[in-house]
N, C-alpha and C positions, 0 to 999 in steps of 0.2 A: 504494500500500500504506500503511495504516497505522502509527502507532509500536506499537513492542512495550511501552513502557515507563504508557501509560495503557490502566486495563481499561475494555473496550465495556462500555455499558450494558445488551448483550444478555448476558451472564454468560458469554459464549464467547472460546477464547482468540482471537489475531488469525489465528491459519491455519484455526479453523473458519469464521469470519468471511468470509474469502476466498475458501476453497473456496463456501459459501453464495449469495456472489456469484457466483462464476464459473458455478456451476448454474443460478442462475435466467436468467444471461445465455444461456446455453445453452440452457432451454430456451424461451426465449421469442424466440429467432432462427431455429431452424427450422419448417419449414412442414408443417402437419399436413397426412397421407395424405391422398391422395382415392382413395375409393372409385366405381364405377361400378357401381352398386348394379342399373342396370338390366339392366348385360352379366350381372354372375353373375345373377339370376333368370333371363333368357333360356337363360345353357349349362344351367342347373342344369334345367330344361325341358327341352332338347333331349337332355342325356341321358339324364333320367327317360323321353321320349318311346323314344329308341331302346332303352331297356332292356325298356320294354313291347313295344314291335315285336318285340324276338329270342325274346322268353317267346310273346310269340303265335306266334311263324312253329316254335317248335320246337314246341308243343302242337298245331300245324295239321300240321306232319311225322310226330310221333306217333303221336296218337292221330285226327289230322283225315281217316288215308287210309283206315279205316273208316268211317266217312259218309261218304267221300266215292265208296270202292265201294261201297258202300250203295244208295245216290241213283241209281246208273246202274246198276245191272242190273235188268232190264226196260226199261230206256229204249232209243234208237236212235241215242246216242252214240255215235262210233266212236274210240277209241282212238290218240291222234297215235304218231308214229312216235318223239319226243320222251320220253313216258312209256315206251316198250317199249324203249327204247337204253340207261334210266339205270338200272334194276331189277336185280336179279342173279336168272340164270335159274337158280340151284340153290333160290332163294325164290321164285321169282314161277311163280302157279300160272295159265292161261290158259284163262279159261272161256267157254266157247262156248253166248249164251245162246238159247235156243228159234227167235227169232227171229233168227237167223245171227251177228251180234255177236259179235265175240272181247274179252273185257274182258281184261286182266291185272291179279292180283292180286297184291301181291307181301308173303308174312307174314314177312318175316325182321323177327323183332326180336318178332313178337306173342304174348303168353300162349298158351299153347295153348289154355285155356278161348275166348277172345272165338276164336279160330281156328275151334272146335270150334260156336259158335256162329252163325258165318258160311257155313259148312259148312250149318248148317240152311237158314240162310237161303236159300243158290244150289241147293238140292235135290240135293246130293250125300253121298253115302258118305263119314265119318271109317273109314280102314285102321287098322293098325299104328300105336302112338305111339312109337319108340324114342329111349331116354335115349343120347345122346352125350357125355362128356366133353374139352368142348374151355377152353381160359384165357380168360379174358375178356368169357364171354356172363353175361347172366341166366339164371338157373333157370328151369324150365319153358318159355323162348321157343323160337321155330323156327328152325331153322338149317336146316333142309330140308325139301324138299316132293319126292314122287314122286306120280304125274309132274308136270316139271315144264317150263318151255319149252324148246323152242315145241310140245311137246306140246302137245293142247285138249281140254279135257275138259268133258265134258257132264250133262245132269242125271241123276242117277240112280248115277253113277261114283264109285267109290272112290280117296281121297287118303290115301297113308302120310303121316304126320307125322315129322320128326327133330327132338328137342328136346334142349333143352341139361342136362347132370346137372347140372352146377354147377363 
């Protein structure tokens, strides 16, 4: 330490002096961060990648299982036992197509419009549209189908709708 009794040429008294030093001592004896610059781009990647993946897989649960009954009726795909176990048969309507094939479709959750449209498509009758009010759904989706499995319904056949009021 210095004396207190001659002033530093730097205009400071001696405890800012020393404080001053002690700072630089300090900061020039620890060791700067190291970064791993390659690991964060890599997570920052991997979870941009898995964020895309859940936006696709939920847009392909959506909206993807109309084109995907779409695509197969008229075809001579037959229906795993896997799809017809996971479905809820108050929504899934089971259509029996010309040439023998039982597709299941299952609308819970769909607009009744694209419903209404699908209907055209598989050459069957829209019934009845009744509004139900139940907590929790969307407006206009389906919450019921009559008939519906393992009833099979054919072309030409009438489908009640039950939709949601809100």
């Amino acid at each position: 330490m210095t004396s207190y009794g001659d002033a530093p040429a730097s205009g400071c008294t001696p405890f800012e002096e020393e404080l001053m030093n002690a700072m630089n001592r300090f900061a020039n004896s620890t060791e700067a961060p190291e970064f791993d610059a390659p690991q964060i781009v890599r997570r920052t990647r991997r979870r941009r990648t898995a964020g895309i993946a859940a936006v696709a897989a939920a847009l392909i649960l959506g909206g993807g299982g109309t084109a995907l009954a779409t695509s197969v009726v008229g075809g001579d795909a037959e229906p795993t036992a896997s799809s017809t176990a996971t479905q809820n048969d108050a929504t899934t309507m089971l259509y029996g197509t010309p040439g023998g094939v039982i597709i299941p479709i299952d609308f819970g959750g769909w607009n009744i419009d694209s419903a209404k449209t699908y209907m055209q498509k598989t050459q069957t009758k829209v019934g009845t549209v009744t509004k139900k009010a139940v907590k929790g759904c969307k407006p206009t989706s389906v919450i019921g189908v009559s008939p519906h499995a393992p009833k099979t319904v054919q072309n030409g056949d009438t489908v009640n709708f039950t939709v949601c009021a809100g």
